[in-house]
Structure formats: C-alpha cells, structure tokens
Backbone bond lengths (Angstrom), bond angles and torsions (degrees), N, CA, C in turn:
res aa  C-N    CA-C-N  psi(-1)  N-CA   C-N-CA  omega(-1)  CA-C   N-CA-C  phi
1 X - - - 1.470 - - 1.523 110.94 -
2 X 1.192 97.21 -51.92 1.866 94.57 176.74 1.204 112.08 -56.77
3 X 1.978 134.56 -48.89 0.460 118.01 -172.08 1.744 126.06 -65.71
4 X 1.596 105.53 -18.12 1.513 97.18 165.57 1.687 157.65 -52.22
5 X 2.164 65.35 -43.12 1.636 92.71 168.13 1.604 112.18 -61.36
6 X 1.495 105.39 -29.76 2.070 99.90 -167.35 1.321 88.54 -71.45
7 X 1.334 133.44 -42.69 1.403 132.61 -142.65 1.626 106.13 -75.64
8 X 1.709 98.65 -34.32 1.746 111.30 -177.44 1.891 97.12 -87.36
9 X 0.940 120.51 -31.87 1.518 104.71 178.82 1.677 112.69 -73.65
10 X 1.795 123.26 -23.70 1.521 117.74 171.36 1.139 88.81 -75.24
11 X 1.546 143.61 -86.33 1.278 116.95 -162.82 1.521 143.94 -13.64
12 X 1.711 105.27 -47.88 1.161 122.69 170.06 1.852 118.89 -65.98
13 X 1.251 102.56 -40.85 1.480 118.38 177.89 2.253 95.70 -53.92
14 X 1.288 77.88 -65.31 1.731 87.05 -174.00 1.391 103.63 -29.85
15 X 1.548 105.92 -71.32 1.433 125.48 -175.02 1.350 116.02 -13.97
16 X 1.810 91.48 -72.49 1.746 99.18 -176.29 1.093 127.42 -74.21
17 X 1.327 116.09 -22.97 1.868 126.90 163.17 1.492 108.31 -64.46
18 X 1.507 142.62 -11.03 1.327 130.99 162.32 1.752 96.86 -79.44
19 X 1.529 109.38 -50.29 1.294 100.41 -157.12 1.879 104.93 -66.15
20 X 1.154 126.00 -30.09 1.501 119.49 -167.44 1.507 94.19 -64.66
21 X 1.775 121.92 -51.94 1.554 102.75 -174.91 1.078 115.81 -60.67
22 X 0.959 164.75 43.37 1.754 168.04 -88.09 1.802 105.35 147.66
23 X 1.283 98.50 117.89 1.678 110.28 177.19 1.613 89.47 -73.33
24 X 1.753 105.85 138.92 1.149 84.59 142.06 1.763 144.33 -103.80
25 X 1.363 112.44 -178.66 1.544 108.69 -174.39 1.657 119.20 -123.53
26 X 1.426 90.70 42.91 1.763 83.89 -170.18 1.530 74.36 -125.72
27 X 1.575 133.61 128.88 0.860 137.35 175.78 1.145 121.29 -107.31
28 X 1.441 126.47 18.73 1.293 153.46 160.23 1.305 100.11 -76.60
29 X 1.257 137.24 -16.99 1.641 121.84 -174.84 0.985 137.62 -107.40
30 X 1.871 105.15 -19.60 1.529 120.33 119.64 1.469 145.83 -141.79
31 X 0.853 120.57 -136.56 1.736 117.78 -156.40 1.627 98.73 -133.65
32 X 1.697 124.67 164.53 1.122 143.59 126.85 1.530 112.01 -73.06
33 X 1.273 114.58 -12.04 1.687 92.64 -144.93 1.495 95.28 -92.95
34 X 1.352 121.76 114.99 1.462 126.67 161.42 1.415 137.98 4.57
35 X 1.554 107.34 -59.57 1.170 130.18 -152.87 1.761 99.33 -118.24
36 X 1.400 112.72 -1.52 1.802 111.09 164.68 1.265 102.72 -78.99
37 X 1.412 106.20 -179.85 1.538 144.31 -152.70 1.949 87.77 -91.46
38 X 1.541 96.52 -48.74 1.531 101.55 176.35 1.627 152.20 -108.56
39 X 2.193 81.62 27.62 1.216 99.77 174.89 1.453 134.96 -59.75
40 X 1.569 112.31 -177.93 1.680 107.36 168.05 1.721 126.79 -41.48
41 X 1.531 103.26 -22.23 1.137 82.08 -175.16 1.211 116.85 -103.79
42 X 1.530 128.73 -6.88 1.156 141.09 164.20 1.976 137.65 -76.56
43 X 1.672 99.51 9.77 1.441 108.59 -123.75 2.028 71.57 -93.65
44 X 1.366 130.44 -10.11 1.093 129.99 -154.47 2.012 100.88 -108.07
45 X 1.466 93.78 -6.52 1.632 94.08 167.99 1.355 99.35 -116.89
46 X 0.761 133.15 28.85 1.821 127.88 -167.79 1.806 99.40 -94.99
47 X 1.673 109.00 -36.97 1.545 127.90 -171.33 1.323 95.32 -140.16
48 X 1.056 84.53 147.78 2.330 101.97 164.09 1.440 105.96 -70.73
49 X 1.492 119.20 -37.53 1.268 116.31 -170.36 1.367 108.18 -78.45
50 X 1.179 128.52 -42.55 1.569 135.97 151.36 1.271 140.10 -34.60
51 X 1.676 100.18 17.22 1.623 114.73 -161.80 1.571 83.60 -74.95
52 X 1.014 137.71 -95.78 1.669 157.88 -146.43 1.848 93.80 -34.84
53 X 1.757 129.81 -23.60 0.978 100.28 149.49 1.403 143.13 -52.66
54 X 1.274 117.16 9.34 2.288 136.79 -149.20 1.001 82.15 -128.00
55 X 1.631 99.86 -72.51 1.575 117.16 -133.44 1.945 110.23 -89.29
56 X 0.884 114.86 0.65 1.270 123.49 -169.23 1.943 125.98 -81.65
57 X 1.201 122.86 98.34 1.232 113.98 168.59 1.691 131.45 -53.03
58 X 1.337 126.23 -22.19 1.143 141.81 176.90 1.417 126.59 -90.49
59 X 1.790 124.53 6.76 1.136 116.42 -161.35 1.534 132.58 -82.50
60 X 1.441 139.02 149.27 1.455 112.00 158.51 1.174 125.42 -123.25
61 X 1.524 130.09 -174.86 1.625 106.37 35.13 1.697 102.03 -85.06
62 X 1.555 110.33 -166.09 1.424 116.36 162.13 1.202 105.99 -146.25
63 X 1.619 106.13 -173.08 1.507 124.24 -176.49 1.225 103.06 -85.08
64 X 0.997 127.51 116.17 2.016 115.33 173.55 1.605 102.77 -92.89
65 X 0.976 107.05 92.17 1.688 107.68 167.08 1.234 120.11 -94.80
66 X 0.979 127.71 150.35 1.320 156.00 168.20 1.504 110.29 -31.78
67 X 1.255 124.47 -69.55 1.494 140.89 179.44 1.278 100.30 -60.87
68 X 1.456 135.05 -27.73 2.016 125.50 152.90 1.529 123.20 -75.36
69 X 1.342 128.01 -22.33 1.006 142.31 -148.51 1.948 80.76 -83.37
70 X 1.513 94.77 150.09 1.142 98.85 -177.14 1.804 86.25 -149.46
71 X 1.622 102.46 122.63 1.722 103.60 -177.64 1.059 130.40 -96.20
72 X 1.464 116.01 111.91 1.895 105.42 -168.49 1.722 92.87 -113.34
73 X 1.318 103.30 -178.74 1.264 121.47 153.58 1.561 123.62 -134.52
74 X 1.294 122.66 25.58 1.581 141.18 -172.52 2.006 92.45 -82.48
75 X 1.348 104.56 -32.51 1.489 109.54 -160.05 1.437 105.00 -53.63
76 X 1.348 116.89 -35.92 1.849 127.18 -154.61 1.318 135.83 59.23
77 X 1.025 130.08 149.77 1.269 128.84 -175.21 1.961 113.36 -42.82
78 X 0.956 105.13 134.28 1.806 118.35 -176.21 1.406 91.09 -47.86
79 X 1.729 136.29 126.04 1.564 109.46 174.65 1.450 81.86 -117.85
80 X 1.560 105.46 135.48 1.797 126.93 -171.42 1.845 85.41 -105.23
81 X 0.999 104.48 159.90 1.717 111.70 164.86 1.610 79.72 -161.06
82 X 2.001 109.93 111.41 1.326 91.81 160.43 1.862 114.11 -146.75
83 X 0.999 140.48 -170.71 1.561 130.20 176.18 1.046 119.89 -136.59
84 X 1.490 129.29 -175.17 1.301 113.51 139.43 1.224 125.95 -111.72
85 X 1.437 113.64 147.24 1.356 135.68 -176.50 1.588 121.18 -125.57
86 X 1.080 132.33 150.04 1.230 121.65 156.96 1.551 136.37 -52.12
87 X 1.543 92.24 148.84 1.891 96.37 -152.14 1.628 101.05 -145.54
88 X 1.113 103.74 154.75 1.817 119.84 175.40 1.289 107.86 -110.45
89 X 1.176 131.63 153.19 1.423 152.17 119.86 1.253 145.54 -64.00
90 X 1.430 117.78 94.89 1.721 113.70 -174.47 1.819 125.29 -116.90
91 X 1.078 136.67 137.12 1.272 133.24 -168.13 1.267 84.16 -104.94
92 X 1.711 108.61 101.92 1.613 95.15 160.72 1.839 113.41 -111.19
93 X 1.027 78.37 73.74 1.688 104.26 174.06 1.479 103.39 47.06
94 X 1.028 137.52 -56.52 1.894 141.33 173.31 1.180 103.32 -54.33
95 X 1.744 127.59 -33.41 1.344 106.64 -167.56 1.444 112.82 -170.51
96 X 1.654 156.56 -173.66 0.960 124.58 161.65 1.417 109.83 -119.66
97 X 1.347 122.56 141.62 1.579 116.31 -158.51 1.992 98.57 -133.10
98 X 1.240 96.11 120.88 1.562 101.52 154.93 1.375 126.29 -87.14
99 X 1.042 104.00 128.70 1.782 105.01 171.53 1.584 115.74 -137.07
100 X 1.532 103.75 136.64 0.986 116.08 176.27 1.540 131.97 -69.63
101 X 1.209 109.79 143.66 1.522 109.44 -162.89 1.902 111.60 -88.53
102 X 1.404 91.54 -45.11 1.720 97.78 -169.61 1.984 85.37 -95.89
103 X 1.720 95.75 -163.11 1.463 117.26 174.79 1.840 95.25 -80.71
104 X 1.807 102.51 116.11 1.610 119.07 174.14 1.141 111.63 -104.53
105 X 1.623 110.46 14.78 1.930 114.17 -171.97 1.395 110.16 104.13
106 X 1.300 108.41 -153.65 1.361 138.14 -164.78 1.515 133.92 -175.40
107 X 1.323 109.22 179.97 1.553 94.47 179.99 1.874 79.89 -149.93
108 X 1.688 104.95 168.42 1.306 104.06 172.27 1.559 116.52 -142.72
109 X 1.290 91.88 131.14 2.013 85.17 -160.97 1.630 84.02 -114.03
110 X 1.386 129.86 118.74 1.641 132.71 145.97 1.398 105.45 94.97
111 X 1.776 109.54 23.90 1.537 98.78 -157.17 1.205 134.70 99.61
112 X 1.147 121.66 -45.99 1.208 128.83 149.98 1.931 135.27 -48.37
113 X 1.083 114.25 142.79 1.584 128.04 -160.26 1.467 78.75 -103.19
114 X 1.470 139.37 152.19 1.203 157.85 -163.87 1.727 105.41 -170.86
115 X 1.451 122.38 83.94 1.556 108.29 -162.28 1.632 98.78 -103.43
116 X 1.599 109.65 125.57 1.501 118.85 171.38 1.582 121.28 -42.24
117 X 1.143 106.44 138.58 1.488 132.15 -145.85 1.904 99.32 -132.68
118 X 1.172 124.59 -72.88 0.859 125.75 -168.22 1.991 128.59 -169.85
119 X 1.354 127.36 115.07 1.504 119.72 179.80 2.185 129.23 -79.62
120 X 0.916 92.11 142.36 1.553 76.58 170.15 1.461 98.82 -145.94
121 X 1.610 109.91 -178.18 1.930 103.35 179.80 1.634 98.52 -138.49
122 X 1.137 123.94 123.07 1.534 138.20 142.81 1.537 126.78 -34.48
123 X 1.203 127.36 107.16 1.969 104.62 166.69 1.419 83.98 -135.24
124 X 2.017 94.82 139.36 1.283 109.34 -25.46 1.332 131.83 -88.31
125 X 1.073 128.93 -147.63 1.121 119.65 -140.15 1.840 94.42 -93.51
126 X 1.376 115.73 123.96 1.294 116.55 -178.46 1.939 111.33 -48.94
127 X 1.470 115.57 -75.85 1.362 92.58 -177.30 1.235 137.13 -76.12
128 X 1.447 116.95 -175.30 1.757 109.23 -170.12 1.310 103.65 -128.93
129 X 1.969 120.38 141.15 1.272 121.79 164.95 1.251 108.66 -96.93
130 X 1.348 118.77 107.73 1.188 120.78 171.32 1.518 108.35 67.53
131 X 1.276 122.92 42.38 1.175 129.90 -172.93 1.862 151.94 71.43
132 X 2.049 76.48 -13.09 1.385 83.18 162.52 1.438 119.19 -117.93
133 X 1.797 106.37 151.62 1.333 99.76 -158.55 1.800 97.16 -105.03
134 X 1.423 105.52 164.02 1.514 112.07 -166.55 1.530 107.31 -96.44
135 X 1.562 131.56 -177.66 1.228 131.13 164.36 1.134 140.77 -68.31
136 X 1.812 109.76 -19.03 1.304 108.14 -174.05 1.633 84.62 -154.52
137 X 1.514 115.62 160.96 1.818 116.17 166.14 1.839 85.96 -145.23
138 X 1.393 108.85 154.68 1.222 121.96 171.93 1.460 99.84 -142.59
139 X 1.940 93.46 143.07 1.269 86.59 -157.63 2.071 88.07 -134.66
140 X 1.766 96.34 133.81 1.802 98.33 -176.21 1.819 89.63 -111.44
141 X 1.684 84.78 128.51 1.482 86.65 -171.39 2.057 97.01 -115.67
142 X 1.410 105.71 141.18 1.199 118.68 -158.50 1.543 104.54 -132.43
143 X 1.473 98.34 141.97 1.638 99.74 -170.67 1.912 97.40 -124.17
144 X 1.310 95.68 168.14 1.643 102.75 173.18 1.465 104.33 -116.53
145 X 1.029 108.68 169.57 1.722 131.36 153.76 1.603 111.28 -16.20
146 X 1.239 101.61 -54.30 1.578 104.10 -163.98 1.324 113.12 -123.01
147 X 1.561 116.05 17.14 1.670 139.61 142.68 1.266 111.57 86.86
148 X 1.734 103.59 32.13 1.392 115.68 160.94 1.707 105.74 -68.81
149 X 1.533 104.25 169.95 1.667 87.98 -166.30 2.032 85.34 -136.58
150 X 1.584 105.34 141.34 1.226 98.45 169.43 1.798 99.33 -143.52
151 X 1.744 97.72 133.95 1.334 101.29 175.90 1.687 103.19 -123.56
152 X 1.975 83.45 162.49 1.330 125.23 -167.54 1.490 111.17 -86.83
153 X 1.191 136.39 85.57 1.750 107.54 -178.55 1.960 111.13 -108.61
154 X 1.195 83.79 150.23 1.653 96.03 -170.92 2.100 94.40 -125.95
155 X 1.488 96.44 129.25 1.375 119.59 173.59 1.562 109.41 -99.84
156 X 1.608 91.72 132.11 1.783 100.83 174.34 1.479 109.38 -122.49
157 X 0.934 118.57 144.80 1.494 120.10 160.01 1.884 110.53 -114.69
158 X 1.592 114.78 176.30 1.324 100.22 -173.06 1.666 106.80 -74.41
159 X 1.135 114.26 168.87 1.852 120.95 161.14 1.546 97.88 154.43
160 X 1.390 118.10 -142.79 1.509 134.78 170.35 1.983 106.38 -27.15
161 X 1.319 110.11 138.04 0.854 100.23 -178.67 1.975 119.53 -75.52
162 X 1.034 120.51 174.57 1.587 107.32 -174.10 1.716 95.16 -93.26
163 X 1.354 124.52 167.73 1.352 119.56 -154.24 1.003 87.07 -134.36
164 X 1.460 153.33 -3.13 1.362 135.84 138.10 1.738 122.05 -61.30
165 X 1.242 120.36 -65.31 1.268 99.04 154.73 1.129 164.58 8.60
166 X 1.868 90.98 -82.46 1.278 109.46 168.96 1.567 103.86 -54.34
167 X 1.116 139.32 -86.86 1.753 126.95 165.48 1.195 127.29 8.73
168 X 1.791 122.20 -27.85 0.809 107.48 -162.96 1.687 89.16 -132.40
169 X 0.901 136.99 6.92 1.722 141.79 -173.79 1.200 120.94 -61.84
170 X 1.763 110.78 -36.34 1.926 101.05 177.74 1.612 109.33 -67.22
171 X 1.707 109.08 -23.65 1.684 105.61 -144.56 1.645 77.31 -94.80
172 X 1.456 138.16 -10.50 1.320 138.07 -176.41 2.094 96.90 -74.86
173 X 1.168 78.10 -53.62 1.714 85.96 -175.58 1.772 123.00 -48.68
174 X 1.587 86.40 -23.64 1.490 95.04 -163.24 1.554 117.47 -91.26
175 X 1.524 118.78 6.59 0.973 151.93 174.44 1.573 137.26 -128.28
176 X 1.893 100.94 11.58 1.301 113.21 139.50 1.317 139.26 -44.06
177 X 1.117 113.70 132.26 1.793 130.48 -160.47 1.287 114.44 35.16
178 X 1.373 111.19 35.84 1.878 105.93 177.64 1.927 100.90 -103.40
179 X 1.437 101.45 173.59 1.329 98.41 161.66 1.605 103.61 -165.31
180 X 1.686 92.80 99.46 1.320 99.05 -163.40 1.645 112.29 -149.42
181 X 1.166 113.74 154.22 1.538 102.90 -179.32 1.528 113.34 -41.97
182 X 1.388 101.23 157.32 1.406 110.28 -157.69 1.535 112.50 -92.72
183 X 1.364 104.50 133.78 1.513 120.17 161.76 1.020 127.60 -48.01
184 X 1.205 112.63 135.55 1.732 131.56 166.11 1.077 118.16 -80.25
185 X 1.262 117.32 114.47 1.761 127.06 -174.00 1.377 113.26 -87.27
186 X 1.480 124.68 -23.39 1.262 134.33 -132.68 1.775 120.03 56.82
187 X 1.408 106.57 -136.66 1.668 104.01 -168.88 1.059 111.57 -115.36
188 X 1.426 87.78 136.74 1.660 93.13 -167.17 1.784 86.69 -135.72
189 X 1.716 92.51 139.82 1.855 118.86 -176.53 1.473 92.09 -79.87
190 X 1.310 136.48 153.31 1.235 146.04 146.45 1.186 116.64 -99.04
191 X 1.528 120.81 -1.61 1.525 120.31 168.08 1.864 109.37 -74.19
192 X 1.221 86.27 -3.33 1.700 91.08 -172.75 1.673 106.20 -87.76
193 X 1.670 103.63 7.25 1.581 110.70 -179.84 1.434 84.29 -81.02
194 X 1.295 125.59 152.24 1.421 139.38 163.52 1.773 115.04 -109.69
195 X 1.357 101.03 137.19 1.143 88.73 -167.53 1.800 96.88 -136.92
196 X 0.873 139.13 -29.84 1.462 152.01 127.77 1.656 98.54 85.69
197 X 1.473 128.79 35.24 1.380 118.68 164.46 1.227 83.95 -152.92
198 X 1.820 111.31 160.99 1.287 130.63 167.57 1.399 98.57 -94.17
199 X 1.069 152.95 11.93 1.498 141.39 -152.36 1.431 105.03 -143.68
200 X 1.665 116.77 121.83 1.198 120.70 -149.89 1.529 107.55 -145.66
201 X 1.541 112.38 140.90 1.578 105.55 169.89 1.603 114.48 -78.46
202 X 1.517 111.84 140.20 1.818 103.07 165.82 1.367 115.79 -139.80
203 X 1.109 115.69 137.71 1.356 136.73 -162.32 1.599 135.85 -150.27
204 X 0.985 141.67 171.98 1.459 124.78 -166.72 1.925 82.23 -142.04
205 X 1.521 90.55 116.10 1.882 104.51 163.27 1.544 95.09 -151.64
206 X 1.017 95.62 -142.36 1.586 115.85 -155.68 1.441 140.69 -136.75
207 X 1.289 153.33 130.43 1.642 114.13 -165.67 1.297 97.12 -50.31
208 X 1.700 74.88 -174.87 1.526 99.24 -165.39 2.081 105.43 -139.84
209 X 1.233 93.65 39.07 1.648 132.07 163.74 1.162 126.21 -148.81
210 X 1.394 109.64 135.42 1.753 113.19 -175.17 1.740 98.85 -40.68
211 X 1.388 114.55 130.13 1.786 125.48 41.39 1.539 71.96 -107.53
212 X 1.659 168.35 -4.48 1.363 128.66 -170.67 1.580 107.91 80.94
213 X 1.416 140.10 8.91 1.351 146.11 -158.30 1.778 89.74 -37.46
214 X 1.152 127.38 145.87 1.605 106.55 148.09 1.507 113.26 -105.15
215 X 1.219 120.64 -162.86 1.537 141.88 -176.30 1.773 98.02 48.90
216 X 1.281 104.95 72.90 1.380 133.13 168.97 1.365 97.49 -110.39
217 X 1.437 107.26 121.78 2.024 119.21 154.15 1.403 107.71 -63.96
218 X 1.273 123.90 123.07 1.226 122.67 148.46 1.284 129.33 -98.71
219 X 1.042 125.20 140.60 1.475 115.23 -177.56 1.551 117.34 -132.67
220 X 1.383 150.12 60.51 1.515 164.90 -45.20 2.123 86.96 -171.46
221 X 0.913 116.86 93.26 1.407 116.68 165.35 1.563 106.94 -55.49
222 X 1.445 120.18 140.70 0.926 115.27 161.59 1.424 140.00 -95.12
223 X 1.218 106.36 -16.70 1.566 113.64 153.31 1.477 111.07 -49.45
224 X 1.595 99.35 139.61 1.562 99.61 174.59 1.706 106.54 -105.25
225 X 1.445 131.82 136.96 1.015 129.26 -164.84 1.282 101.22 -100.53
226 X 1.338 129.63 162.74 1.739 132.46 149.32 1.564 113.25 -88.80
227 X 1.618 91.05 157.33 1.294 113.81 178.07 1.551 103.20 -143.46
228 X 1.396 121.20 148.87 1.634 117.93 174.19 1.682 99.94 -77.24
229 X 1.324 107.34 153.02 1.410 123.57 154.48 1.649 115.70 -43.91
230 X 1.083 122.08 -48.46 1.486 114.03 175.17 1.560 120.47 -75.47
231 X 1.412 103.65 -1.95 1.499 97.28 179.88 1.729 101.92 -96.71
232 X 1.306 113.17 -12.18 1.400 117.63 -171.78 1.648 96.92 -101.71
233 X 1.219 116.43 -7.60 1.224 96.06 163.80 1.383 132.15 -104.70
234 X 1.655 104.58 -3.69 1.692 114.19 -170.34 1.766 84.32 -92.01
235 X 1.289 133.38 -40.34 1.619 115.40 162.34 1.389 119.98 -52.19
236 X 0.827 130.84 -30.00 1.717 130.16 -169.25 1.987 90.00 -91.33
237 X 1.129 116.23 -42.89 1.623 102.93 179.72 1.053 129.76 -66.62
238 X 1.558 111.37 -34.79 1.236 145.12 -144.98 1.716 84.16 -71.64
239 X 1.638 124.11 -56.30 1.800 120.76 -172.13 1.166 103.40 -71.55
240 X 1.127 106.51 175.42 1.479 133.60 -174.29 1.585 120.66 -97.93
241 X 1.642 114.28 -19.65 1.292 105.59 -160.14 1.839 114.07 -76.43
242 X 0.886 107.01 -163.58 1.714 111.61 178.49 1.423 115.62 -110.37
243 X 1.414 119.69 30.53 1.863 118.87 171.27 1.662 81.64 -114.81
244 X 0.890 75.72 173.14 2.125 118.28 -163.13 1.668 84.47 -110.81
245 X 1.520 145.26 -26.74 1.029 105.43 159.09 2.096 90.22 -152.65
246 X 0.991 124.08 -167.65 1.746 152.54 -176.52 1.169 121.15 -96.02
247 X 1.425 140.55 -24.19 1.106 128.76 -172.25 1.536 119.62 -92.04
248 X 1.439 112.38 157.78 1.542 103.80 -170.95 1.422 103.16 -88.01
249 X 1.446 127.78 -169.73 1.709 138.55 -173.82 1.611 85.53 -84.38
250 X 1.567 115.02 146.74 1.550 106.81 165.31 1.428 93.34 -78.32
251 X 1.781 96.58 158.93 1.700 118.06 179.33 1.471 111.53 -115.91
252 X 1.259 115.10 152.13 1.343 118.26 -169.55 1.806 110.29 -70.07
253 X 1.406 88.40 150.27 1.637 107.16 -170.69 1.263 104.85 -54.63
254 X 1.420 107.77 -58.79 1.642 129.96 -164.02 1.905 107.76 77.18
255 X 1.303 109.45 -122.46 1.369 108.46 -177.35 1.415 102.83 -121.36
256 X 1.268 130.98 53.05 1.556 140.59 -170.56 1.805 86.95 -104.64
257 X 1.334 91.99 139.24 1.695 103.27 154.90 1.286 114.85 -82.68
258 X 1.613 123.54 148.19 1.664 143.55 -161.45 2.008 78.87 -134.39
259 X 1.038 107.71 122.64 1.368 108.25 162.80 1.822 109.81 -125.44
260 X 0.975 122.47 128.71 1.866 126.13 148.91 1.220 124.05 -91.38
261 X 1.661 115.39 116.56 1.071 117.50 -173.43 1.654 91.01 -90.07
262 X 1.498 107.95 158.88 1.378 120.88 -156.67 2.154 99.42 -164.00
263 X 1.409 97.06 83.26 1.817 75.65 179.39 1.058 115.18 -94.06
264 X 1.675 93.97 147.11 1.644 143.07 168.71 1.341 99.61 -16.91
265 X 1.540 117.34 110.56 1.701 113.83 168.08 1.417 104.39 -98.89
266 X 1.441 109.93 149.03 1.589 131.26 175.11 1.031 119.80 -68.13
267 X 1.727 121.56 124.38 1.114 111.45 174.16 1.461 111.38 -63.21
C-alpha cells in the first residue's frame, strides 16, 4: 500500500512538473491589460501554480542595460543546427505561435542539446536595451532531454519588412480571430529566421506567461532586426484578446548576471 501511494504521488509530482514548464494557452485566464482583475500584476494569485509569477526572484523579461552587462567572449558563437520540418499555426488568443511538428533542429548552449519546439512574437517587444523597448520581439523556445527550457529572442524595430514572415502572412491571416486547433502550414525552414549578429545577451529568467517557470536560458541577439508596420499589425489583429498590445512589465534583475558575448577580433 505504501508503496502505491509513493508510486501515485511521483506520478503526480511528474505530472505537474511537465505541466508548470508549459506556457499556458488559454488566454481566458489571463490578461495584458493593466487595470484587469487578471493582469500582470495579479497573474501570480489567479492559480497556486502561478505563484513564481509574485513570488519569483528570477523572472522576465528585463531591461538589459549597459551598466549590468558584463562582456565576455568564453560564451562562443550561438551554434543553431536547424531544418525544415512540418509545422502548425495557432492563435491562442495572447499571441500567434508556430510550432513545429517533426525534429526542426536545435541549438546548444554549455553542451547541452536544446531541440526547437515552437515560435511566437510579443508587440511590443518584451525586453529592453537600455531601456528602450522595440516594435516587435520573437521568441524560439527550446527544450532539452530533461525539460529544461532555453529561448531564442529576436528584436525588431519598424523599416524593411522581415522576410520570414512575409512567407508566412496569408496562412497568419487565415486564422484571424479564430481559436481553434491548429493549422497545418506545411514546412517551414527556421534557418529562414535571420538573425545577422554574433553578439548576444545571456541570462537566466523565466517565461514570461503564467506558470512564470524560472531557470530559463535566455539568449537575446543583439542586433535589432526590422519588421514592416503591417506585419506588426496583422500579429497584433490577428488575437482575440482585449490589450492593445502582449508584452509583460519588465521585472527586476535583482543580483543575476546579464552577460554579452562579443568575439575576440584579431589583431
């Protein structure tokens, strides 16, 4: 008997430790909007499991300033290994997120294998350089073996349109104000994400949607990319919810290291 109970309480343990690393997608449960019942700042009493949105020393996004930034080059170049595979499309009302169906690659931060899972985009753009925030952030979120989670974020401001996107804009359109199991796009490359600098922010926070998981890799390109105005606005139309835009409040650093990797040029 005891031994059942241990055996039914790890199960259960397991259970909820997959589900907390897990964004959620019911956007009925909370809000951007400031001034609701189920805004940012409330989003950590809304669920018990949602505490670490409150209670959490590690959360993001943040401000990456300059005066934290600490510059190494030990980090190495970001190494992406990725393909294309087949992928869906879903408006889950907060945001619109592609995810890949088969193996779309990976990336490897410290040794670690981190294999792509799924993209979505923020406006505006959740983190800050030096305090100012951009028009759009897209964010490739990556899991390991043992369901550590490490994400990719890419900064846009307006100008040229972004050329991944565009690729993907009618099948975006075609899933305005719905909220419904997700579309089949066919295959889509993620090497076709552009990312066009070696020089990158890294840091350890957390999503930045209930449950708030922490000890999330971030890894924050520092190049800022463009995107057209109409592509930032058929994402922002495209959901359903009632904020004017997606991103959360930045959260304080605390005493976390912000590193930029920056490599060593030859004399």
């Amino acid at each position: 008997m005891k031994l059942l109970l241990c055996t039914t309480f790890l199960v259960l343990a397991l259970h909820v430790g997959l589900t907390i690393s897990e964004e959620v997608e019911d956007e009925s449960e909370f809000s951007y909007d400031a001034g609701s019942e189920r805004g940012p700042a409330r989003w950590g009493q809304l669920r018990m499991e949602w505490g670490m949105c409150r209670n959490g020393s590690m959360q993001s996004p943040i401000n990456l300033s300059s005066e934290r930034v600490q510059v190494v080059a030990h980090l190495g170049r970001l190494k992406r290994c990725y393909k294309a595979s087949n992928a869906t499309l879903k408006n889950r009302g907060h945001d619109i997120m592609l995810r890949w169906e088969g193996g779309a690659g990976s990336i490897y931060v410290k040794g670690t294998q981190y294999l792509l899972q799924q993209c979505h985009w923020h406006s505006p753009s959740e983190h800050a350089i030096n305090g100012r925030r951009f028009d759009l952030e897209l964010h490739m979120v990556h899991e390991s073996a043992e369901g550590k989670v490490a994400v990719v974020g890419v900064m846009y401001k307006l100008g040229r349109p972004d050329t991944f996107l565009s690729t993907i804009m009618n099948h975006i359109e075609g899933i305005t104000d719905t909220h419904e199991v997700e579309r089949a796009i066919g295959m889509v490359n993620p090497k076709h994400i552009k990312i066009g600098s070696r020089k990158y922010y890294r840091y350890v926070g957390s999503l930045t949607v209930p449950p708030c998981t922490e000890n999330v890799i971030w890894t924050i390109v520092q190049k800022v990319r463009t995107v057209a105005r109409e592509q930032v606005k058929l994402l922002r139309e495209a959901v359903r919810d009632d904020a004017e835009f997606n991103a959360r409040p930045l959260q304080p650093i605390n005493t976390r290291s912000v590193q930029l990797f920056r490599p060593i040029k030859c004399e």
